[in-house]
C-alpha positions in Angstrom: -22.4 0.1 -6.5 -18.5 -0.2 -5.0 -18.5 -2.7 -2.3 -16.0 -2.1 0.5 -15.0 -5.2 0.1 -14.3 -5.0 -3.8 -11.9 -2.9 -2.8 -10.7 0.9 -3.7 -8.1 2.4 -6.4 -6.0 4.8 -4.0 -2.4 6.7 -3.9 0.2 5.6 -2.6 2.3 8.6 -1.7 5.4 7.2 -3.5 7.5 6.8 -6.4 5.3 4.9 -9.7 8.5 2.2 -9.1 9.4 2.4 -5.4 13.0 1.8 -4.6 13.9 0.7 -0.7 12.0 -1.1 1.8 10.9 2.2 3.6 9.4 3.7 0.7 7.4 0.4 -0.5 6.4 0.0 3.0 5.5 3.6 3.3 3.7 3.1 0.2 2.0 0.6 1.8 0.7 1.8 4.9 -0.6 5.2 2.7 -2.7 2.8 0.9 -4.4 1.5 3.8 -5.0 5.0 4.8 -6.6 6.1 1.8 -8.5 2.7 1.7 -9.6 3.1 5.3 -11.2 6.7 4.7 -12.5 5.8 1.1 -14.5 3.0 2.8 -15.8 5.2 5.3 -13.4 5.0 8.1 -16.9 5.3 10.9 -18.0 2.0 9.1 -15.0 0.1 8.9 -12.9 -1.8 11.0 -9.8 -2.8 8.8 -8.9 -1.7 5.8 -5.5 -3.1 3.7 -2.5 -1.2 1.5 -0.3 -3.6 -0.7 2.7 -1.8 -2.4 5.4 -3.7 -4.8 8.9 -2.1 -4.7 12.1 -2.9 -5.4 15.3 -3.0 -2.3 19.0 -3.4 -2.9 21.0 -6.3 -0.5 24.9 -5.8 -1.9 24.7 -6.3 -5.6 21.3 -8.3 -5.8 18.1 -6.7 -6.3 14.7 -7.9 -4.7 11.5 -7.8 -5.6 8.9 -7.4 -2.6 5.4 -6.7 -2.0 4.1 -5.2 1.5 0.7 -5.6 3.2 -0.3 -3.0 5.8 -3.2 -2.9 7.6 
């Protein structure tokens, strides 16, 4: 039996490598979407979305996860 709390394999919506801070983040909160009705959304209170993406800053590329809730 899947426990809420085990958590849930969802989409994210984006890119399989997401490139700039709006798409990880979008990524992100799409996850806790999917989570949130995958858990039953009239049973839960809070579900999370983590998304890792990469964002340019001039010539140096970062490496960033997000957590949305």
């Amino acid at each position: 039996m899947t426990r809420p709390e085990d958590g849930f394999d969802v989409a994210s919506d984006v890119s399989e490598q997401p490139i700039g801070i709006d798409v990880v983040t979008r990524g992100a909160k799409h996850r806790a979407a999917a989570a949130h009705v995958k858990a039953g959304s009239e049973k839960t209170t809070l579900s999370f979305g983590l998304e890792s993406g990469l964002f340019n800053i001039g010539d140096a590329v970062f490496d960033v996860c997000v957590a949305s809730a």
